[in-house]
C-alpha positions in Angstrom: -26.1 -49.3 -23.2 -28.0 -46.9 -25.2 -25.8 -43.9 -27.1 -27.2 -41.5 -25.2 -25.8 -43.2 -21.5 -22.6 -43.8 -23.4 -22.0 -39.8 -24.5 -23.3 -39.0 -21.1 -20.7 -41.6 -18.9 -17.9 -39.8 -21.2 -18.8 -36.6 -20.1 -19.2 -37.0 -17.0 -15.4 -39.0 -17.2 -13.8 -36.3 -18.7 -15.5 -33.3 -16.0 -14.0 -35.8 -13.1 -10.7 -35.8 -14.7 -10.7 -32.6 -15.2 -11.8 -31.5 -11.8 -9.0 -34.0 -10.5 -6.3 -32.5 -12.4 -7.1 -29.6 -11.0 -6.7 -30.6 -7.8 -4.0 -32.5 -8.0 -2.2 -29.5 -9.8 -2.7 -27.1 -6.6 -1.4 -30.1 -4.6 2.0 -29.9 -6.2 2.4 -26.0 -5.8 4.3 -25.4 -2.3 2.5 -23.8 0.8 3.9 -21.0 1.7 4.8 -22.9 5.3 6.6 -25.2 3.3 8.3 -22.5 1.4 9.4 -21.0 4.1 11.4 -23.9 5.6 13.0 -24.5 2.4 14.2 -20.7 3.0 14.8 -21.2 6.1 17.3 -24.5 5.3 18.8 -23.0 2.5 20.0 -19.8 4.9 21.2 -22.2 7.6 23.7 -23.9 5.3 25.5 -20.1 5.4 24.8 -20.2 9.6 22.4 -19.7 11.9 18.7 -17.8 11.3 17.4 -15.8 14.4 14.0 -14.8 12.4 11.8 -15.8 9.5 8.7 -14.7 7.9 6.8 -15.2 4.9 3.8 -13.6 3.0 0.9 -16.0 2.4 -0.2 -14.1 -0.6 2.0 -15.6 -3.8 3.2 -12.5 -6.4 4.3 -12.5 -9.8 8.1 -11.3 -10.3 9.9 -11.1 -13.5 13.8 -11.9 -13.1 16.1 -12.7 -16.2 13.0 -12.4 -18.9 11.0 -14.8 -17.0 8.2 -14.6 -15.0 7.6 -16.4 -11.8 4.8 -16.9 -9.5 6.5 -16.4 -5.8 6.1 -15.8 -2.2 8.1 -13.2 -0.8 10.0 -13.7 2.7 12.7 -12.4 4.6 15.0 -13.8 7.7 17.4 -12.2 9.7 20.9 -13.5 10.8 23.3 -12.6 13.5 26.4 -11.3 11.3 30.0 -10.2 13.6 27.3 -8.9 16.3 24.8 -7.1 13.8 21.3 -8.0 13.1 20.8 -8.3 9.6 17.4 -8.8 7.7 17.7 -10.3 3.9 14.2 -10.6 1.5 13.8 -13.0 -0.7 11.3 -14.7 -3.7 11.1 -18.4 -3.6 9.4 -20.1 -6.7 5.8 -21.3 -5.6 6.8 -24.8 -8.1 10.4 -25.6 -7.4 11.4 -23.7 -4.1 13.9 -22.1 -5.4 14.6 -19.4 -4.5 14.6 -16.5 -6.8 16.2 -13.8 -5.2 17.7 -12.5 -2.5 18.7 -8.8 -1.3 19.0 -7.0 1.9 16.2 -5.5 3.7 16.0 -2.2 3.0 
């Protein structure tokens, strides 16, 4: 092989791997459908959920000094015969979940 096939078939290596990475990056960021059941478990250890949503659009929150990338959610619960809604930010690369607060 010449040099100039062998500095081409490098670049073109490293563009692939970089376009992989890429995609394999957004891969390991949760859905916000998958978000949401993670929610929606983590609730249901404390009882039973009658409601959830989630917003598909992901938003930066700073909590502690850190910044997170998030979705933001809410569910509602059943509490001594009172519908109650809580919000909360789960962590678009863990699924944790951030915070939680009543609706207002």
């Amino acid at each position: 092989m010449s040099r100039k096939n062998i500095v081409l078939a490098a670049g073109l290596g490293f563009l692939i791997g970089y376009l992989v990475k890429d995609q394999v990056d957004a891969c390991k960021k949760l859905s916000p459908d998958k978000a949401l059941q993670y929610a929606k478990e983590t609730f249901q250890k404390n009882g039973p959920i009658t409601g959830s949503w989630i917003y598909m659009k992901p938003e930066k929150i700073k909590k502690n000094g850190l910044t997170y990338d998030t979705y933001r959610g809410g569910v509602s619960r059943n509490i001594d015969g009172n519908n109650q809604q809580f919000d909360f930010y789960i962590d678009i690369e863990t699924g944790a979940i951030i915070d939680v607060e009543p609706a207002s």
